[in-house]
Structure formats: C-alpha cells, structure tokens
N, CA, C and O atoms as a printed pandas DataFrame, in Angstrom:
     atom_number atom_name residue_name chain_id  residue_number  x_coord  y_coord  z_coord
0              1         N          UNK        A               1   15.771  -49.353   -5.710
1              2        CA          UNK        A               1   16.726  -49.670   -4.666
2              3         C          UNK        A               1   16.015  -49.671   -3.317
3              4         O          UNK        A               1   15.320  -48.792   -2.807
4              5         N          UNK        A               2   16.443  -51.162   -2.761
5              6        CA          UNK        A               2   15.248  -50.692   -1.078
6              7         C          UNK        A               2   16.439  -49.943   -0.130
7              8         O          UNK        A               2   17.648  -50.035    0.082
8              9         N          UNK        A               3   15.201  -49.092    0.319
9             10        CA          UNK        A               3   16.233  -48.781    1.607
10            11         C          UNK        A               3   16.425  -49.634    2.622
11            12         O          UNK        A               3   15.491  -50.417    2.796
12            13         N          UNK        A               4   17.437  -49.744    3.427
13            14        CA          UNK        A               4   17.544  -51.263    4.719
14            15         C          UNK        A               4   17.631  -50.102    5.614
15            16         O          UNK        A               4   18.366  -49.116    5.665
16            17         N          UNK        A               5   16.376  -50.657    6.485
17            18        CA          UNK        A               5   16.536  -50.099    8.066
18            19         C          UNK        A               5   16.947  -50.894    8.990
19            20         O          UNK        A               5   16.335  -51.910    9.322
20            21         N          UNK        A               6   18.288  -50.412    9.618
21            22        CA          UNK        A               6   18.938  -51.209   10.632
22            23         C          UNK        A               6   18.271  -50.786   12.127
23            24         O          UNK        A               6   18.070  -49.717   12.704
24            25         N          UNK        A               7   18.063  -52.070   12.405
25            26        CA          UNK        A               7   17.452  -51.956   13.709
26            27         C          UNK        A               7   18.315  -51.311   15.105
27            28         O          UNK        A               7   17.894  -50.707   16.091
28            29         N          UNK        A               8   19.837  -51.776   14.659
29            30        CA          UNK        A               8   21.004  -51.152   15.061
30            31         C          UNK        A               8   20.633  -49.737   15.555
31            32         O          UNK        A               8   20.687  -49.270   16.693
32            33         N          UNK        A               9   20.290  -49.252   14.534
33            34        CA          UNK        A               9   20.580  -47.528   14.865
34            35         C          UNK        A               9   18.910  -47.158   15.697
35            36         O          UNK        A               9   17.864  -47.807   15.673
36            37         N          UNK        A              10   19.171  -46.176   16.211
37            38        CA          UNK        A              10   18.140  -45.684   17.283
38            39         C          UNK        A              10   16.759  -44.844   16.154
39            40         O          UNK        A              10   17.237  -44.088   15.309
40            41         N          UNK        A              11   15.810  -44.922   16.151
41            42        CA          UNK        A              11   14.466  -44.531   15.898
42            43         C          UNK        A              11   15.307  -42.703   15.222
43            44         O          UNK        A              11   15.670  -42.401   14.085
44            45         N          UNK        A              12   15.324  -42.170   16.068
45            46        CA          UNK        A              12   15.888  -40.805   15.814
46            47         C          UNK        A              12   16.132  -40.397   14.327
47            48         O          UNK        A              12   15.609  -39.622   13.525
48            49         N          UNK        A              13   17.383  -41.463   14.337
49            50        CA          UNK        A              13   18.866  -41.327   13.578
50            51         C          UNK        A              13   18.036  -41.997   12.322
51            52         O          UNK        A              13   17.967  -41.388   11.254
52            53         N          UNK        A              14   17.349  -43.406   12.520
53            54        CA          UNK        A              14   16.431  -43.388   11.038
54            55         C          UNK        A              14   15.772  -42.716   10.553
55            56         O          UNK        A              14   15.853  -42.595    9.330
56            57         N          UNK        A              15   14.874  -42.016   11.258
57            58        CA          UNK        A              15   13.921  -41.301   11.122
58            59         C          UNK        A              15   14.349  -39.951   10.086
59            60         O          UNK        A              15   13.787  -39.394    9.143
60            61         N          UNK        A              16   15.881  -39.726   10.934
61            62        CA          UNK        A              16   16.249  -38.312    9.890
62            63         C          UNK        A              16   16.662  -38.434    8.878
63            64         O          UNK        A              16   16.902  -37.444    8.188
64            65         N          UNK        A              17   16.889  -39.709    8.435
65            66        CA          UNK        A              17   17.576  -40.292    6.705
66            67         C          UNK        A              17   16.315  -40.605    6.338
67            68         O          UNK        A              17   16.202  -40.361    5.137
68            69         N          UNK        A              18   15.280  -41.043    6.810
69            70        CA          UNK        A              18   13.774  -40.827    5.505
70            71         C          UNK        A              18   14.050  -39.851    4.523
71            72         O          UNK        A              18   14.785  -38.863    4.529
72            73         N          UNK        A              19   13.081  -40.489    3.431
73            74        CA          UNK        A              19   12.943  -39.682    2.434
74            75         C          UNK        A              19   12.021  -38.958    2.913
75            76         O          UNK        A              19   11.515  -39.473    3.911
76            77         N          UNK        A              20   11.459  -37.686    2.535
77            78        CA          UNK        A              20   10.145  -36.923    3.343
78            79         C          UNK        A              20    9.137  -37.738    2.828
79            80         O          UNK        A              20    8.459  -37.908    3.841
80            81         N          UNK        A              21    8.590  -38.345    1.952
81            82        CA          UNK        A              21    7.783  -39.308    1.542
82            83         C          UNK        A              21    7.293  -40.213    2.674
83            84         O          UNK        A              21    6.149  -40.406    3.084
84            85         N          UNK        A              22    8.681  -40.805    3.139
85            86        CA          UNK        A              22    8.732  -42.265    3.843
86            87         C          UNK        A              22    8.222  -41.896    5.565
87            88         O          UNK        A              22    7.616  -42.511    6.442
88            89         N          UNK        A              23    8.887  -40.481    5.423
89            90        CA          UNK        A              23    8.317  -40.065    6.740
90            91         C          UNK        A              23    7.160  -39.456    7.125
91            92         O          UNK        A              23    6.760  -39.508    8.288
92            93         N          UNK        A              24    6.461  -38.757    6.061
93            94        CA          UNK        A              24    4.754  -39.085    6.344
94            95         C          UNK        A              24    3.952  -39.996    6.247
95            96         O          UNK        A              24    2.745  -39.897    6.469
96            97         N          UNK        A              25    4.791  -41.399    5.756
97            98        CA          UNK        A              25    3.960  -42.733    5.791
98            99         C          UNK        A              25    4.308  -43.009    7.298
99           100         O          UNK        A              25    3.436  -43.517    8.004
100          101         N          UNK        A              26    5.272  -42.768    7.714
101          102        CA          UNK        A              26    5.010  -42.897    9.507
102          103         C          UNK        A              26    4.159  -42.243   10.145
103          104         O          UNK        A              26    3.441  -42.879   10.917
104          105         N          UNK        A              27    3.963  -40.673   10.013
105          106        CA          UNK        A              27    3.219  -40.040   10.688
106          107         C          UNK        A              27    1.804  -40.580   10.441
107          108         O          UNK        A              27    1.065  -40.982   11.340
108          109         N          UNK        A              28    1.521  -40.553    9.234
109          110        CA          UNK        A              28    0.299  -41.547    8.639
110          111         C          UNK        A              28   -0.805  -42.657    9.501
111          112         O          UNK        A              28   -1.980  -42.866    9.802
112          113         N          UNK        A              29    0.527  -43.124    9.608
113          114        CA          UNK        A              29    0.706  -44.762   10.356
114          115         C          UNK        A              29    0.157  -44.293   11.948
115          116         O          UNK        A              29   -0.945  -44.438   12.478
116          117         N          UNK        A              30    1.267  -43.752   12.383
117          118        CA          UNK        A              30    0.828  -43.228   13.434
118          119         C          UNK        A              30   -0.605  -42.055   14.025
119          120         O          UNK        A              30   -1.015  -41.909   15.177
120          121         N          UNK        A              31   -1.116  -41.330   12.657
121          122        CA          UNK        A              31   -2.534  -40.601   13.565
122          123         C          UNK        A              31   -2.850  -41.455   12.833
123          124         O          UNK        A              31   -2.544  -42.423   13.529
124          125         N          UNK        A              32   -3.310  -41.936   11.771
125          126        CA          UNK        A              32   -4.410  -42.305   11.049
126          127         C          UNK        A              32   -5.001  -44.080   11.205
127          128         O          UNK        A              32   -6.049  -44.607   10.831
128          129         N          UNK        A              33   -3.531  -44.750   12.078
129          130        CA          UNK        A              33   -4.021  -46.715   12.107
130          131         C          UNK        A              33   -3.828  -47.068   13.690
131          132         O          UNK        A              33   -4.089  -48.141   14.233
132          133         N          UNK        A              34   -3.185  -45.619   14.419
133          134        CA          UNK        A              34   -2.962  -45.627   15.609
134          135         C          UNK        A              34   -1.897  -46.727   15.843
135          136         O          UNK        A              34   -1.961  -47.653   16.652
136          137         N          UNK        A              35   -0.514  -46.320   14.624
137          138        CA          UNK        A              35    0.198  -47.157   14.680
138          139         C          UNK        A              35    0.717  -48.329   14.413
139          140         O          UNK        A              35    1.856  -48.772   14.551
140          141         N          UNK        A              36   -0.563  -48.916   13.887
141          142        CA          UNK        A              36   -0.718  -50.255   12.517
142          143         C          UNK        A              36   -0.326  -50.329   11.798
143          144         O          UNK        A              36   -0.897  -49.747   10.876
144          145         N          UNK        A              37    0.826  -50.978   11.477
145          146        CA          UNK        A              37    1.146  -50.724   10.026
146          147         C          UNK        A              37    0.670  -51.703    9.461
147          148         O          UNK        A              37    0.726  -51.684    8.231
148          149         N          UNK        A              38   -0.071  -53.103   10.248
149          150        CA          UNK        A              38   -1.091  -54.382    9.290
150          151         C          UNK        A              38   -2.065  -53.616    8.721
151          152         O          UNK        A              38   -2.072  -53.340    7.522
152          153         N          UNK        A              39   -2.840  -53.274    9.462
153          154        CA          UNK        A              39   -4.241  -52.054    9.252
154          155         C          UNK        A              39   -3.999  -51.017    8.301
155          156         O          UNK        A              39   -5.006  -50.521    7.797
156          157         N          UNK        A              40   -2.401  -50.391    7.791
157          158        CA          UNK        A              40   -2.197  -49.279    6.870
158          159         C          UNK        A              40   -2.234  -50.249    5.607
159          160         O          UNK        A              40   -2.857  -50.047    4.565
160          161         N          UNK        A              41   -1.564  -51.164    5.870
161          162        CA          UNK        A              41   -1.067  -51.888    4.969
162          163         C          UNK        A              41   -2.173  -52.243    3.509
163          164         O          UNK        A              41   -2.140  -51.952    2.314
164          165         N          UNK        A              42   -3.250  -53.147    4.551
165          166        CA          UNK        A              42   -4.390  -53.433    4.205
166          167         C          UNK        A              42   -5.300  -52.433    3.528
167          168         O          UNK        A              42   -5.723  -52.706    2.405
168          169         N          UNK        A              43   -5.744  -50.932    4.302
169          170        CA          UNK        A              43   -6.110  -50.476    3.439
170          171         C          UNK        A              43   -5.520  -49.662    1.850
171          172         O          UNK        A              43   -6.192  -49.099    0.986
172          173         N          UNK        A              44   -3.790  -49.923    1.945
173          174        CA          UNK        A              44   -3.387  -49.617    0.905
174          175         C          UNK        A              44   -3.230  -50.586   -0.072
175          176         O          UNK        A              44   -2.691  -50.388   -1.160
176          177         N          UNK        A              45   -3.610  -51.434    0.239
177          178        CA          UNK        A              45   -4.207  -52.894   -0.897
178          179         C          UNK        A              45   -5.498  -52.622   -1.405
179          180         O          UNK        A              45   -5.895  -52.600   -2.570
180          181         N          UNK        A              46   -6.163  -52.393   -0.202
181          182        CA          UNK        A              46   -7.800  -52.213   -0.576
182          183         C          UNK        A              46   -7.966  -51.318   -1.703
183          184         O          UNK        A              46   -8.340  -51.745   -2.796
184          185         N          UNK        A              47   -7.722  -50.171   -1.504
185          186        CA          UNK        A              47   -7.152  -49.054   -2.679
186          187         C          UNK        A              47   -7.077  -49.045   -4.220
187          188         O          UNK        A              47   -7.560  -48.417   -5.162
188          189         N          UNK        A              48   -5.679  -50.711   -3.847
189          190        CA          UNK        A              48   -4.731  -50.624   -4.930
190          191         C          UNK        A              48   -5.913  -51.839   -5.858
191          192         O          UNK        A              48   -5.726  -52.262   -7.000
192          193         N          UNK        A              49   -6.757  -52.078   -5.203
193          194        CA          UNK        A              49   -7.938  -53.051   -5.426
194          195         C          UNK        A              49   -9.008  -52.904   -6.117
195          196         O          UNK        A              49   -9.705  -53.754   -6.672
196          197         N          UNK        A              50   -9.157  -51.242   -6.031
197          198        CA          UNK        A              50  -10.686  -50.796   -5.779
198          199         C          UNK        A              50  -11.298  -51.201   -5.162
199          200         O          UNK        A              50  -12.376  -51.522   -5.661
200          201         N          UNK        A              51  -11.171  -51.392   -4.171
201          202        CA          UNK        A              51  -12.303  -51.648   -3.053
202          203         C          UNK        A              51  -11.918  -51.201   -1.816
203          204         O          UNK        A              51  -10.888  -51.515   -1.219
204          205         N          UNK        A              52  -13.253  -50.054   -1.258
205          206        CA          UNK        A              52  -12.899  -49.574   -0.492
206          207         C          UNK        A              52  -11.936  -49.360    0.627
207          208         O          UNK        A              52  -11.364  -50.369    1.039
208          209         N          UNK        A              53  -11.628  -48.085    1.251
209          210        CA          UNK        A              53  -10.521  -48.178    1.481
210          211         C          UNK        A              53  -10.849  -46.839    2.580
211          212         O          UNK        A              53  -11.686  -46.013    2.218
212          213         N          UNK        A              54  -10.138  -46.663    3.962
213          214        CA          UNK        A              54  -10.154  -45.196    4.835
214          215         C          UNK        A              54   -9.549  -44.610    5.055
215          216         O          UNK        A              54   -9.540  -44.098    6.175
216          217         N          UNK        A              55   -8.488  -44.263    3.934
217          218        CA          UNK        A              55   -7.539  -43.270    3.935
218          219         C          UNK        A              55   -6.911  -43.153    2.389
219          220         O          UNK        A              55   -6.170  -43.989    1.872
220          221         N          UNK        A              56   -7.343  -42.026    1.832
221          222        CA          UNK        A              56   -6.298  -41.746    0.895
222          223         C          UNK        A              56   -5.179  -41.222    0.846
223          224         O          UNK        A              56   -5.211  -40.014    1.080
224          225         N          UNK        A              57   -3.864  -41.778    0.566
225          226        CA          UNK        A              57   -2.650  -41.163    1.153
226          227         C          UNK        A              57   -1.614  -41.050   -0.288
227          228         O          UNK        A              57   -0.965  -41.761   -1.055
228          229         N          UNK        A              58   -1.875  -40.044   -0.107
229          230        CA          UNK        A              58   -0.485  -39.348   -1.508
230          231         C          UNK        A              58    0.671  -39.000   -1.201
231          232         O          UNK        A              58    1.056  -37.933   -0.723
232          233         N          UNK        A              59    1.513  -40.362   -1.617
233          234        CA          UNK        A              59    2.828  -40.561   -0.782
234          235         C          UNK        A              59    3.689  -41.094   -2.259
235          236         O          UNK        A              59    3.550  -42.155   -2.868
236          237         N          UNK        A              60    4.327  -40.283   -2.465
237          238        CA          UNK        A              60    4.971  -40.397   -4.008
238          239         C          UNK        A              60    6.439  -40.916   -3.943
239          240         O          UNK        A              60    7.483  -40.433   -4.380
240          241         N          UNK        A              61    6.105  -42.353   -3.074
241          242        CA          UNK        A              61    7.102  -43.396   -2.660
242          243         C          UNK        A              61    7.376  -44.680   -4.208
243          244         O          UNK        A              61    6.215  -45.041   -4.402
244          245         N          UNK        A              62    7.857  -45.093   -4.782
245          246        CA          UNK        A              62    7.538  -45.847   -5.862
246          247         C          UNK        A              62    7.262  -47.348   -5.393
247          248         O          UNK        A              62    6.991  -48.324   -6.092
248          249         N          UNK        A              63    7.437  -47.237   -3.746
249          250        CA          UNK        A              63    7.096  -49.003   -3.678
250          251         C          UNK        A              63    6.080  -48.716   -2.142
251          252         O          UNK        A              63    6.272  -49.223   -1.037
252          253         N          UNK        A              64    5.205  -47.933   -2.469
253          254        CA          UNK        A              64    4.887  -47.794   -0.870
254          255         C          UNK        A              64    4.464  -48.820    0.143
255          256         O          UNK        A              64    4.249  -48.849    1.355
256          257         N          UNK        A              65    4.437  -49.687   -0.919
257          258        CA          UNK        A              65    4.055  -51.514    0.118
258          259         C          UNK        A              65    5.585  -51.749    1.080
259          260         O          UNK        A              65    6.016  -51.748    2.233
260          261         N          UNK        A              66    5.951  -51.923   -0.218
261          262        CA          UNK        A              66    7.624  -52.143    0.565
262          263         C          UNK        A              66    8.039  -51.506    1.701
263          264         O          UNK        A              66    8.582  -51.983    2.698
264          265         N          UNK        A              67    7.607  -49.936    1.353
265          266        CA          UNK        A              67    8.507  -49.001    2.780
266          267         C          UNK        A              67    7.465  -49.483    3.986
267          268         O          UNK        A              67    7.926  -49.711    5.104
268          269         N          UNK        A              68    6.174  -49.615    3.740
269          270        CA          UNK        A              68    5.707  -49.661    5.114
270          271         C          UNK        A              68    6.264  -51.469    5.906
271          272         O          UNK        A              68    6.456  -51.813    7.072
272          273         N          UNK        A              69    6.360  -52.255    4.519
273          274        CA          UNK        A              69    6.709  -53.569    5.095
274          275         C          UNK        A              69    8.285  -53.285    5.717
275          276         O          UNK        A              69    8.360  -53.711    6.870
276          277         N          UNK        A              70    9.489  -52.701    5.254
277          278        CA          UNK        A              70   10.117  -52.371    5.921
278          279         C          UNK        A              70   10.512  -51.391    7.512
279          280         O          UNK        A              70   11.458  -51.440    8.299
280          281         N          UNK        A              71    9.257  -50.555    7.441
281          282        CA          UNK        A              71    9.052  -49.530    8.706
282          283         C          UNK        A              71    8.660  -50.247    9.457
283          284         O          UNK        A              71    9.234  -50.343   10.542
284          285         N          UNK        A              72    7.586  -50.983    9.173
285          286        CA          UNK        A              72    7.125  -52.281   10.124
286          287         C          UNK        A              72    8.162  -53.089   10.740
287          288         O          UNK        A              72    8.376  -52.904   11.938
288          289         N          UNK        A              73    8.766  -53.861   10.176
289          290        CA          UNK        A              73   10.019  -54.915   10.024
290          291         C          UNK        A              73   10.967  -54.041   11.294
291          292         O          UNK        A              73   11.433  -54.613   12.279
292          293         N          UNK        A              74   11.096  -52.751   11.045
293          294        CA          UNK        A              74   11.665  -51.950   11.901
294          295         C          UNK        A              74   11.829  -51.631   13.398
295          296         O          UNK        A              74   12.608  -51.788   14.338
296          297         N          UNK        A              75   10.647  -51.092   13.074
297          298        CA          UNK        A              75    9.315  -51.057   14.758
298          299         C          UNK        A              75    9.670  -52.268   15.550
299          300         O          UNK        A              75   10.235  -52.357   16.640
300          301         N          UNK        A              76    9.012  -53.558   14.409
301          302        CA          UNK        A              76    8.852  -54.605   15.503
302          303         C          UNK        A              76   10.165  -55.275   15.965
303          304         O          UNK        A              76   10.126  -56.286   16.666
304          305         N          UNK        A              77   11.626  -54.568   15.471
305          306        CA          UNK        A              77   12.428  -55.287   15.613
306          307         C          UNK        A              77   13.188  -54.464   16.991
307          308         O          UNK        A              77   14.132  -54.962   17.605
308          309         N          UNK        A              78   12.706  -53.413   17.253
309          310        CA          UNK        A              78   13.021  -52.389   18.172
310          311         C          UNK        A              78   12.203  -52.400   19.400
311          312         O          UNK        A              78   12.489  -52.224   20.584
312          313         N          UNK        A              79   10.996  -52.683   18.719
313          314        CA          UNK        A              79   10.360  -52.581   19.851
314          315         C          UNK        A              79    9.631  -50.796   20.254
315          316         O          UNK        A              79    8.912  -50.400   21.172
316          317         N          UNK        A              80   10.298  -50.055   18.980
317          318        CA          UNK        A              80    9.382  -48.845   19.319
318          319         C          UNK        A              80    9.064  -48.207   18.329
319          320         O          UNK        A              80    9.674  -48.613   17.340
320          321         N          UNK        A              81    8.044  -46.974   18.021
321          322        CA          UNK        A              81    7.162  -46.317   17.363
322          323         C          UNK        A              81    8.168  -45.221   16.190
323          324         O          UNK        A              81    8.715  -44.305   16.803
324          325         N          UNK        A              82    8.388  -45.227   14.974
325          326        CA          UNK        A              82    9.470  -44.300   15.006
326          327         C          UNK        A              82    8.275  -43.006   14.596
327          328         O          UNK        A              82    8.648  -41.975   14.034
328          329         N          UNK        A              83    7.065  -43.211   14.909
329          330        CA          UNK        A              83    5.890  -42.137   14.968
330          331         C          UNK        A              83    6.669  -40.929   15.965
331          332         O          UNK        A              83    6.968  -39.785   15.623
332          333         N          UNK        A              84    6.849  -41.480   17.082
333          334        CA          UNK        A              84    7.139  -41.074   18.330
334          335         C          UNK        A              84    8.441  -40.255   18.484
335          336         O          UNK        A              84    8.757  -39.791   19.580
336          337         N          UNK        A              85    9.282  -40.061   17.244
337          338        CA          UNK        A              85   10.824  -39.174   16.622
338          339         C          UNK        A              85   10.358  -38.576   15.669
339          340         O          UNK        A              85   11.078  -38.272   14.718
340          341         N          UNK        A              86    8.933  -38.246   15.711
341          342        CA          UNK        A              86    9.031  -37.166   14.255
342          343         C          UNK        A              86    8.382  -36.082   15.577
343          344         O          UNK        A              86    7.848  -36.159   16.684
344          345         N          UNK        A              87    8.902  -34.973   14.478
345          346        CA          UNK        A              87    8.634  -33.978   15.104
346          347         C          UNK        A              87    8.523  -32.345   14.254
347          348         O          UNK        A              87    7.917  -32.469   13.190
348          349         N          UNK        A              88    8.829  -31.389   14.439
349          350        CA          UNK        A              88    8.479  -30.540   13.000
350          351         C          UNK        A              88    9.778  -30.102   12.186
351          352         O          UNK        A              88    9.861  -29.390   11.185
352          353         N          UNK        A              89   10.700  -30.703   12.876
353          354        CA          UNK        A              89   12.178  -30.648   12.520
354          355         C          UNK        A              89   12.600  -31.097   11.335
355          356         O          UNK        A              89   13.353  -30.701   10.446
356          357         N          UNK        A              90   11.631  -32.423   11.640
357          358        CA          UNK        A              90   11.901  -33.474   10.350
358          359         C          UNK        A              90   11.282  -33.401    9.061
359          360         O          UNK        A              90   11.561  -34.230    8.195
C-alpha cells in the first residue's frame, strides 16, 4: 500500500505520521546527500546493483525506492526540507 503525501498538509504534521523507517530515510537524506534525494536515490540503485555505493542504509521499508520517490515528490512540491521537522520527538 503506498503511502500519499499531501502536499496540503505542513512538513510537521507529515513528518509525525511516518513510519519510523520512512523517517530515518529523511534524516538520511538530509546528513548523509545534504538533502538529495536524486543523489540518495542513485546510490540506493547502485547498491541494489552491486556496484558501488556511499552509504549503507538499513531501512526496513518494503519499497524504499518508492518512499524516497514519494518524500521527494513532497519536498519539491512544498518547497521545503521535511529534514528540517525532525527532531528527537519524532
């Protein structure tokens, strides 16, 4: 089942309906591609490839292409980081 992120709702309010999975693929995103999710993307192909790759990320998401193509889809539809609403709360 995909999850749909509505661009509607504010960064926050998505952020706190992640699965905890979905929300260390943000934090991820955010220290580790400085926010890229083309650049995460890619090396989680590279990976899925065998061929090298600069980050191993154990994220026990069952479509983790999908969530980042959707987090992405997100971001760019907002216009902001939902890196930037996590916090230790979450």
């Amino acid at each position: 089942m995909a999850h749909e992120l509505d661009p509607a709702r504010a960064p926050r309010e998505i952020a706190l309906e992640l699965p905890a999975p979905a929300r260390r693929l943000v934090a991820a995103c955010g220290a580790l591609y400085g926010g890229d999710w083309d650049d995460l993307v890619e090396d989680l192909r590279r990976r899925q490839a065998g061929r090298p790759y600069l980050f191993k990320l154990e994220l026990p998401l069952d479509d983790v292409l999908g969530w980042a193509e959707r987090l992405k889809t997100y971001e760019r539809a907002r216009g902001e980081a939902l890196a930037a609403t996590l916090g230790d709360d979450l």
